[in-house]
C-alpha positions in Angstrom: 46.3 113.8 -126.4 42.9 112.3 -124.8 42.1 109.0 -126.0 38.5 108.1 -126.1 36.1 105.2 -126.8 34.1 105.5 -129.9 31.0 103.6 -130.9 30.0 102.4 -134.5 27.0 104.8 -134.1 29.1 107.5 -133.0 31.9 107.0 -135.7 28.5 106.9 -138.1 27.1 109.9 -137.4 30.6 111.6 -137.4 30.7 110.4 -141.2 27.4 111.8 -142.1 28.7 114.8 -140.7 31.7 115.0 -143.2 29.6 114.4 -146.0 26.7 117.3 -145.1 24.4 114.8 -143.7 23.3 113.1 -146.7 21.8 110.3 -145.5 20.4 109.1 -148.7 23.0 109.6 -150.8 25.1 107.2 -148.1 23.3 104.5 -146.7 23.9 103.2 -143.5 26.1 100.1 -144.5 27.8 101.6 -147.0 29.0 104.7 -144.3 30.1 101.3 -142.3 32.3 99.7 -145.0 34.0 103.9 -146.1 34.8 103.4 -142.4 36.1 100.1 -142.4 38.4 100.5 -145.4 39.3 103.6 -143.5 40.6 102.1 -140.5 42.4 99.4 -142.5 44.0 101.9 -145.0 45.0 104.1 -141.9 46.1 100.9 -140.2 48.5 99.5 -142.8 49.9 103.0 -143.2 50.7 104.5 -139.8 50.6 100.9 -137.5 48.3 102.2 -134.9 47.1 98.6 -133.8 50.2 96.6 -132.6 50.8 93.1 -130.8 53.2 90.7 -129.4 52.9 87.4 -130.8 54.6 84.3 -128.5 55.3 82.0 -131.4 56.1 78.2 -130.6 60.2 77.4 -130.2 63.2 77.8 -132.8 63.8 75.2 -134.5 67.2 73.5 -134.6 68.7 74.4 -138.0 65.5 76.2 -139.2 65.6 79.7 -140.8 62.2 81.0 -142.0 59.4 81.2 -139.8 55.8 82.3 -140.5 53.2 84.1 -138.1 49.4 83.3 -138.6 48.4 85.9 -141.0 45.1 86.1 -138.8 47.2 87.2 -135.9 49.8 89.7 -137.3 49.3 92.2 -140.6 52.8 92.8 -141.0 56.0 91.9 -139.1 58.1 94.9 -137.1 60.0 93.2 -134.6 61.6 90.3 -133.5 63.0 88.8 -130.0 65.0 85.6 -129.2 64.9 84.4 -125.8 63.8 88.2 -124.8 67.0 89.9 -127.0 65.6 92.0 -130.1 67.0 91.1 -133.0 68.8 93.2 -135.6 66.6 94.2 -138.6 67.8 93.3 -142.3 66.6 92.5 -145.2 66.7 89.5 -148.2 68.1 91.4 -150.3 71.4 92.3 -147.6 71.4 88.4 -146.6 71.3 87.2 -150.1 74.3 89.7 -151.5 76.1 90.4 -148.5 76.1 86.8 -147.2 75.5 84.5 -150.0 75.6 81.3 -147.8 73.2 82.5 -145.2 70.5 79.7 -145.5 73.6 77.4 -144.8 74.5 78.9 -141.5 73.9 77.7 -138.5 74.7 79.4 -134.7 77.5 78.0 -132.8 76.4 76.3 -129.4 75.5 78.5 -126.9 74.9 81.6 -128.9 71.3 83.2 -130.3 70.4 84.5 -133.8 71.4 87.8 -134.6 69.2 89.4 -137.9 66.0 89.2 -139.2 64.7 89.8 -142.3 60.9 90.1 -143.6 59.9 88.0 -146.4 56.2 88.9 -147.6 54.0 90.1 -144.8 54.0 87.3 -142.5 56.8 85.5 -143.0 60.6 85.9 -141.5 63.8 84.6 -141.9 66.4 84.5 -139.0 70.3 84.2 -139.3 71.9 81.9 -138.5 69.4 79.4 -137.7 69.3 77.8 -134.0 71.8 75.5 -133.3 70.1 72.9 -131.1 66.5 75.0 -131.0 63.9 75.7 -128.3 65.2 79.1 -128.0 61.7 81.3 -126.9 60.4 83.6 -130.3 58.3 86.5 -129.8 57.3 88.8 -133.2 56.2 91.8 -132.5 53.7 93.8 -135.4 50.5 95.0 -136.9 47.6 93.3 -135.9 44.2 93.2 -138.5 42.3 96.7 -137.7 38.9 96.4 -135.4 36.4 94.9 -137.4 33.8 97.8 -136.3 30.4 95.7 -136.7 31.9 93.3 -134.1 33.7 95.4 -131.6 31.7 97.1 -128.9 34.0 100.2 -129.0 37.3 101.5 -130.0 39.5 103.8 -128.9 41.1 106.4 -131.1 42.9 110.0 -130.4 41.4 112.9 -131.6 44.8 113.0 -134.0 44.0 109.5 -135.2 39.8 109.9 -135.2 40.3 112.9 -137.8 42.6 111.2 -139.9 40.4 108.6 -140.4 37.2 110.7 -140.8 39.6 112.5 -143.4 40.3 109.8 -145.5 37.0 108.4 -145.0 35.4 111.7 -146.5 37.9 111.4 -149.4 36.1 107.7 -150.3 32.9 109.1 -150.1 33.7 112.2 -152.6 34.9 109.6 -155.1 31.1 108.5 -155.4 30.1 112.3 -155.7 32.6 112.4 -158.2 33.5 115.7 -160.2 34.5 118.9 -158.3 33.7 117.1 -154.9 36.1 114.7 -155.7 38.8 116.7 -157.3 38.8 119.2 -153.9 39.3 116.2 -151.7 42.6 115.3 -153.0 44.4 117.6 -150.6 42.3 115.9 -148.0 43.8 112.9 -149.3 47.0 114.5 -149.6 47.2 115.5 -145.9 46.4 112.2 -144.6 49.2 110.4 -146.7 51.3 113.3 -144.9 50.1 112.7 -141.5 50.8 108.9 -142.1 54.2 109.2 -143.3 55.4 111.5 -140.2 53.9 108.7 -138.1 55.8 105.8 -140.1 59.7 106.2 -140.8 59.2 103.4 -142.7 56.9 104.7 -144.7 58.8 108.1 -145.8 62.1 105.8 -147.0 59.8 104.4 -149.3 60.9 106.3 -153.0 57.1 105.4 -153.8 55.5 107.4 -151.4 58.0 110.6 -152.0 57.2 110.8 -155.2 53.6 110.1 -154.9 54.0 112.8 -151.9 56.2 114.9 -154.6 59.0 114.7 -151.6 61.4 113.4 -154.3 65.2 115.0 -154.1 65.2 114.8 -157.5 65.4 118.2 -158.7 63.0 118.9 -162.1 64.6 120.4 -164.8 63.0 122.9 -167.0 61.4 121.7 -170.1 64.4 122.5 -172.8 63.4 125.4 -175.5 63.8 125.2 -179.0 66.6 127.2 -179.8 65.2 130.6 -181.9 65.8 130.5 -185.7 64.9 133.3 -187.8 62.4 132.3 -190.7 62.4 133.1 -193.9 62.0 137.2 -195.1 
């Protein structure tokens, strides 16, 4: 798909063209900030913007590790002297390895796992065993603040998701049958973001808010007929 550079006027006017033009229902600034929340909602749900992050050396014996929350949203990847590291989680570490935090590499080897804690903070196992090793995270930088960024640039895929959602905002100030019709606006967009995100569809939150749960329903039970008095 073309990619192409789009100005805050330009994403502005698109906006007012979603919601009919009203320009005095929706101020100017308040277009800017339905925008902005859309690109961060879009953001956090599909991570569109992403960065490498050169983080100072491991530390001999050290096993969490935060990024600068100004630099990284959430946390993705992670390399050790240029080798990716396996993804896990706390949860694996803390009942499939009980004595994680207490291990430490033998000499000569790397780290091998990873697991997030939080949204900017990591933990690595086993922890360096001298340290200086190079670390590199890899994630989801902070969406473009649009009132301080000449221009950004967005597929037409990506710019009508976020005109989408950003429609779906505004609708919730109209309130009443505007509203109500843009929930399958909304609905869409949470559908476009979860085939862009793996992540995001193995959450059991989102199927079920998507109503992608393998749960079968069952049919409400019916009182059994009993014949009344003659």
């Amino acid at each position: 798909m073309a990619y192409q550079q789009f100005t805050l006027a330009q994403l502005q006017a698109l906006f007012y063209e979603q919601v009919g033009g009203n320009t005095n229902f929706f101020r100017l600034d308040e277009a800017t900030r339905i925008l902005q929340e859309s690109f961060r909602v879009f953001n956090c749900l599909t991570g569109f913007w992403r960065d490498r992050v050169a983080m100072p050396a491991l530390t001999a014996g050290q096993h969490w590790y935060i990024v600068p929350a100004s630099l990284l949203t959430y946390i993705l990847r992670v390399e050790v002297n240029g080798v990716p590291l396996q993804s896990s989680s706390l949860y694996d570490l803390d009942y499939g390895r009980g004595t994680w935090e207490s291990e430490i590499c033998t000499a000569g080897t790397i780290p091998t796992a990873f697991a997030p804690a939080g949204v900017n903070m990591f933990a690595i196992w086993p922890a360096s065993f001298a340290g200086g090793e190079s670390l590199v995270v890899e994630g989801v930088v902070p969406a473009p603040v649009l009132t301080s960024v000449g221009s950004v640039n967005l597929g037409s895929d990506e710019l009508e998701m976020i005109l989408d959602y950003a429609g779906h905002v505004a609708q919730f100030k109209e309130g009443g049958q505007e509203f109500e019709a843009s929930q399958e606006v909304f609905k869409e967009f949470l559908k476009q973001a979860g085939s862009r995100n793996a992540v995001l569809m193995q959450s059991s939150k989102f199927r079920t808010w998507m109503g992608l749960t393998d749960q079968k329903k069952r049919p409400m039970r019916q009182p059994s007929p009993h014949v009344g008095a003659r």
